[in-house]
N, C-alpha and C positions, 0 to 999 in steps of 0.2 A: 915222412916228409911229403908233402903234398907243394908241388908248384906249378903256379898258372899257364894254363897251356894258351900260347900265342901263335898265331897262324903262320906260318913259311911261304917263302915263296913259292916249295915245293907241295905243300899242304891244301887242304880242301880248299882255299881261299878261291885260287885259279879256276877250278871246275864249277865254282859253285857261281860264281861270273859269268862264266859261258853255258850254264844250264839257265840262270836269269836271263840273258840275252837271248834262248833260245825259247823262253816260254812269252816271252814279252812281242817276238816275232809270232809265235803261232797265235797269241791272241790280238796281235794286230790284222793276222789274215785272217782270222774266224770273225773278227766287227766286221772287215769289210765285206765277205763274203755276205754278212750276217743282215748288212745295208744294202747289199744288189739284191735278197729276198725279199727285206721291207718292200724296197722300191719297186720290184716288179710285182709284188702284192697289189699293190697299193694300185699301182696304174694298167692292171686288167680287167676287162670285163666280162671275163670269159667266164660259164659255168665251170663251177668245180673239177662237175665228172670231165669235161672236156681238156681240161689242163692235167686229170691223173690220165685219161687218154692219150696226150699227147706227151706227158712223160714218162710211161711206160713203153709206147712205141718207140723215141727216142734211147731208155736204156734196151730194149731189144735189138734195135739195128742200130748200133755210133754210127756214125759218118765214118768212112775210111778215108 
């Protein structure tokens, strides 16, 4: 006897809604993140090495 498995309330249906909600948030932060690197690409004019300069000094010492 074989019959159709229908989802429950208690069934993956619940979890599987809040893992979609939950990937749809983290690739909503990853575009935007993804658009403040375009943008600050985009409107620098600083050399390369000077921008890996200043982002290595920066993850060496954060701000406290």
């Amino acid at each position: 006897m074989n019959s159709p498995i229908t989802p429950t309330s208690a069934g993956p249906e619940p979890l599987a809604d809040k893992n979609l909600e939950q990937q749809r948030e983290a690739i909503a932060t990853l575009g935007h993140h993804l658009r403040l690197l375009v943008d600050a690409t985009v409107r620098t004019t600083a050399p390369a090495d000077v921008l890996h300069t200043s982002w290595t000094e920066c993850v060496a010492s954060p701000p406290s």
